[in-house]
Short mmCIF file of the C-alpha atoms (twelve columns), coordinates in Angstrom:
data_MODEL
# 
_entry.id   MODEL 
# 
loop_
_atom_site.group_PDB 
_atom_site.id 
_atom_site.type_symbol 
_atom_site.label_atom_id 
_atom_site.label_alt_id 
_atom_site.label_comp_id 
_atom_site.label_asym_id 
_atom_site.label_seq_id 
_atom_site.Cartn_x 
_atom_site.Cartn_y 
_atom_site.Cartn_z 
_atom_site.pdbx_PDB_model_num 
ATOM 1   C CA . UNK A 1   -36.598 -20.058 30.653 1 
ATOM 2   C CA . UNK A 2   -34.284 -17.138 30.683 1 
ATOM 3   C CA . UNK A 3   -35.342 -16.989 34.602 1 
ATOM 4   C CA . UNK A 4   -34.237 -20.419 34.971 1 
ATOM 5   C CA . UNK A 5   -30.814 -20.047 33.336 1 
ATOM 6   C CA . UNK A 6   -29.866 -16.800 35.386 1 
ATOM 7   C CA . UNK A 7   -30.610 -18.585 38.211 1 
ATOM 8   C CA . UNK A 8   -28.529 -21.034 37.195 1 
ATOM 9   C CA . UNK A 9   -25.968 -18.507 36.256 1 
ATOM 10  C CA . UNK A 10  -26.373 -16.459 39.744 1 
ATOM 11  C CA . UNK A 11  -26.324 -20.085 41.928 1 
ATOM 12  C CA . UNK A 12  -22.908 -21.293 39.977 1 
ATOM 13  C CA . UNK A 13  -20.922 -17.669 40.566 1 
ATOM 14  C CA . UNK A 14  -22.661 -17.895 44.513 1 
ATOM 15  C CA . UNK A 15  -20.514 -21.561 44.760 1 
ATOM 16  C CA . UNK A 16  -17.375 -20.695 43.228 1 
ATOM 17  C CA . UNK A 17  -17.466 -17.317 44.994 1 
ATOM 18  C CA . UNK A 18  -17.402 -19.727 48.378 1 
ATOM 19  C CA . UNK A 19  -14.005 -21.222 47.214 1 
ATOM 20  C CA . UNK A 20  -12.888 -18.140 46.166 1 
ATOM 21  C CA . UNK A 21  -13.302 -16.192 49.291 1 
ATOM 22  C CA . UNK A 22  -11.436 -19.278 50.992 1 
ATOM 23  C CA . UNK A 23  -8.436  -18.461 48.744 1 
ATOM 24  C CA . UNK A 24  -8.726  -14.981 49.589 1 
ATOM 25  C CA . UNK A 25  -8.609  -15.471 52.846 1 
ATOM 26  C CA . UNK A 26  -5.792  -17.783 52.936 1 
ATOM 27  C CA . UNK A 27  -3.616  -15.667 50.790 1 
ATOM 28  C CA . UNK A 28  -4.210  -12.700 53.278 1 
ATOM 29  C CA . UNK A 29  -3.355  -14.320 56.030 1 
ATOM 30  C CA . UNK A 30  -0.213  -16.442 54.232 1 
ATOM 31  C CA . UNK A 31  0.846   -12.602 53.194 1 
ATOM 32  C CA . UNK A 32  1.756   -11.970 57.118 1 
ATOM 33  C CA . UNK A 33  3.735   -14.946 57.885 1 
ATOM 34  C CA . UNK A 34  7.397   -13.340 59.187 1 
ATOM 35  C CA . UNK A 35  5.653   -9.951  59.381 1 
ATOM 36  C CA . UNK A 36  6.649   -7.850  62.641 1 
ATOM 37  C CA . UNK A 37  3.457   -7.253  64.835 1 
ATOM 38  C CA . UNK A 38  3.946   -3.714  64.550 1 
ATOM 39  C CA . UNK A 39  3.339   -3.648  60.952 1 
ATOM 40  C CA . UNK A 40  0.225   -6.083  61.420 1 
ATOM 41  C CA . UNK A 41  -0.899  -3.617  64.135 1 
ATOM 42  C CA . UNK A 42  -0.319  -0.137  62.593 1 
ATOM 43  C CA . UNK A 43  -2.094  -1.845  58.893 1 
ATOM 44  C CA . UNK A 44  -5.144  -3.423  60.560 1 
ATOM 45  C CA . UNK A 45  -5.439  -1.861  64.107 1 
ATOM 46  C CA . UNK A 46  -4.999  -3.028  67.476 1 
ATOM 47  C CA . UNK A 47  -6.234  -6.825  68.811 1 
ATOM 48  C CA . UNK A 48  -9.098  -7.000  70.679 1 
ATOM 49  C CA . UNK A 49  -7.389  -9.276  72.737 1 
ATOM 50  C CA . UNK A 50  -4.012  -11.108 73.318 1 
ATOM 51  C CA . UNK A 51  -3.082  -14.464 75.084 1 
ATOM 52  C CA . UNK A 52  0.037   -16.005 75.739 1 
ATOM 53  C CA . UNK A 53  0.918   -18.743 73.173 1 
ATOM 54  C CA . UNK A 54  2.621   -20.949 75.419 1 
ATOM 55  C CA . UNK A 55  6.277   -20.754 74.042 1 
ATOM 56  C CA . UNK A 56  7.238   -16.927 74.836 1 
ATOM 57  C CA . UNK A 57  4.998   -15.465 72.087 1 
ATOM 58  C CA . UNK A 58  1.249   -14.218 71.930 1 
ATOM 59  C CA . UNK A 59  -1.421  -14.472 69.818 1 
ATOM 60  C CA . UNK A 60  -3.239  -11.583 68.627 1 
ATOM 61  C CA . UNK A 61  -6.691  -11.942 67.667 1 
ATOM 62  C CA . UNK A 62  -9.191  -10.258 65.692 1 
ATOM 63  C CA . UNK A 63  -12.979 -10.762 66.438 1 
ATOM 64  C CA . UNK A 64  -15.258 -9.491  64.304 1 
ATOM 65  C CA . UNK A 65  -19.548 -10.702 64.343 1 
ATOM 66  C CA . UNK A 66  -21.042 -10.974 61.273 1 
ATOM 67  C CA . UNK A 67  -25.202 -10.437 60.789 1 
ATOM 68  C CA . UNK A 68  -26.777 -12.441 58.159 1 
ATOM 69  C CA . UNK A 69  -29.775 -10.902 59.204 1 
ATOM 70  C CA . UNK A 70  -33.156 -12.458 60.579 1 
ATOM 71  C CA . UNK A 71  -35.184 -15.729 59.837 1 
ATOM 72  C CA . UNK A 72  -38.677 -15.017 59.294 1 
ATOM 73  C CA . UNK A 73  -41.589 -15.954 62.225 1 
ATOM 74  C CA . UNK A 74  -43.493 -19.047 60.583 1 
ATOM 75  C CA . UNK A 75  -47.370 -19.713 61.502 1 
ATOM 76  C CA . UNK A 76  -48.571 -23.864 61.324 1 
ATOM 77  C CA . UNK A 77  -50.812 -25.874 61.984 1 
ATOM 78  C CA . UNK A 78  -49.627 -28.971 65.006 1 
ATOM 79  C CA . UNK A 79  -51.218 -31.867 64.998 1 
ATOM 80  C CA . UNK A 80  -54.282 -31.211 67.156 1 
ATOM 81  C CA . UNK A 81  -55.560 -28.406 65.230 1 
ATOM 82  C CA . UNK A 82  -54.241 -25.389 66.796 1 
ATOM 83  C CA . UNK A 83  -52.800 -22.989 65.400 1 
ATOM 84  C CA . UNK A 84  -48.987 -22.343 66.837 1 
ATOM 85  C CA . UNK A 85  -46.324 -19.873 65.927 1 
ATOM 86  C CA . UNK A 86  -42.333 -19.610 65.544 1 
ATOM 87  C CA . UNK A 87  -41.030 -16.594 66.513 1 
ATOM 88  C CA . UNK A 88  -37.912 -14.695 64.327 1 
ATOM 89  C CA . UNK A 89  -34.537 -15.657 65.401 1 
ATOM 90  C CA . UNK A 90  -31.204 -13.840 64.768 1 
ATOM 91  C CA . UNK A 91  -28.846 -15.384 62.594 1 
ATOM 92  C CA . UNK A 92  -24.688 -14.397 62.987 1 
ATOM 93  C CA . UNK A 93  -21.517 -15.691 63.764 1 
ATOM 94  C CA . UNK A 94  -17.772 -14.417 64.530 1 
ATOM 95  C CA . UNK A 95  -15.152 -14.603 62.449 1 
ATOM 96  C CA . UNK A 96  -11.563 -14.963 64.412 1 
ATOM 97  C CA . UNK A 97  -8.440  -14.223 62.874 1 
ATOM 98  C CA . UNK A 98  -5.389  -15.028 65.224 1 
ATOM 99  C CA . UNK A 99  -2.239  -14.093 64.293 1 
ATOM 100 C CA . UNK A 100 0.975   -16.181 66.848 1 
ATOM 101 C CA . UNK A 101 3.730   -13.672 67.443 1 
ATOM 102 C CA . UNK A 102 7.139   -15.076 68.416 1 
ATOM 103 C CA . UNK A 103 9.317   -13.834 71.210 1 
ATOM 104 C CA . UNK A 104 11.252  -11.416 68.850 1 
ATOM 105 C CA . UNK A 105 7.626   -10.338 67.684 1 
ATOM 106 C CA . UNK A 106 7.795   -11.658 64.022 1 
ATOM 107 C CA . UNK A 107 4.280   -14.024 62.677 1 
ATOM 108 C CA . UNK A 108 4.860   -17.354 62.909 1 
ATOM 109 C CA . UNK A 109 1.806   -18.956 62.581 1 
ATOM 110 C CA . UNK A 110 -2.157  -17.549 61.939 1 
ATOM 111 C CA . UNK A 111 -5.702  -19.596 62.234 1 
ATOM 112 C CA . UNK A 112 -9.099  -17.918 61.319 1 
ATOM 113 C CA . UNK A 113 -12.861 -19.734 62.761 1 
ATOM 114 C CA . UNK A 114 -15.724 -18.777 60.888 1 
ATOM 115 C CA . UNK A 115 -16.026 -17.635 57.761 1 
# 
């Protein structure tokens, strides 16, 4: 029973951690809005790349992959008796932070993809 309820417990903190992290990331990025590129730069390094943003400016962006590690092979049975196999696959993704510099070179504007 006490298994159960930390469980419970663990699960609840893993959900509101989600939103959480959301807000975290939202207030970091909100925090740079009217920020000079050279202060984004010389806090959190160099882009790995830049592209124009249309209107004078640039966008810098920030890639970064993220492993959440390996899904385990899985042996089973088809239909006709034989005996088949899944092999592991890799599980990641990239998280994207883009940060839209002006002509003057102050933030205007940031997006983020992934999580």
């Amino acid at each position: 029973m006490k298994k159960m309820a930390l469980l419970i417990v663990i699960a609840g903190l893993c959900l509101s951690g989600c939103t959480s992290l959301t807000e975290q990331i939202q207030t970091s990025m909100d925090s740079w809005m009217g920020a000079h590129e050279s202060t984004l730069i010389s806090q959190i390094g160099p882009p790995d790349r830049r592209v124009s943003d249309g209107k004078g400016g640039e966008v810098l962006v920030y890639e970064r992959y993220v492993d959440l590690g390996q899904t385990t092979g899985k042996v089973y049975t088809d239909r006709f008796g034989d005996i088949r196999y899944t092999s592991p696959q890799q599980r990641g993704m990239n998280f994207v932070r883009m940060f839209y510099i002006d002509g003057k070179g102050y933030i205007y504007f940031w997006k983020t993809e992934g999580r």
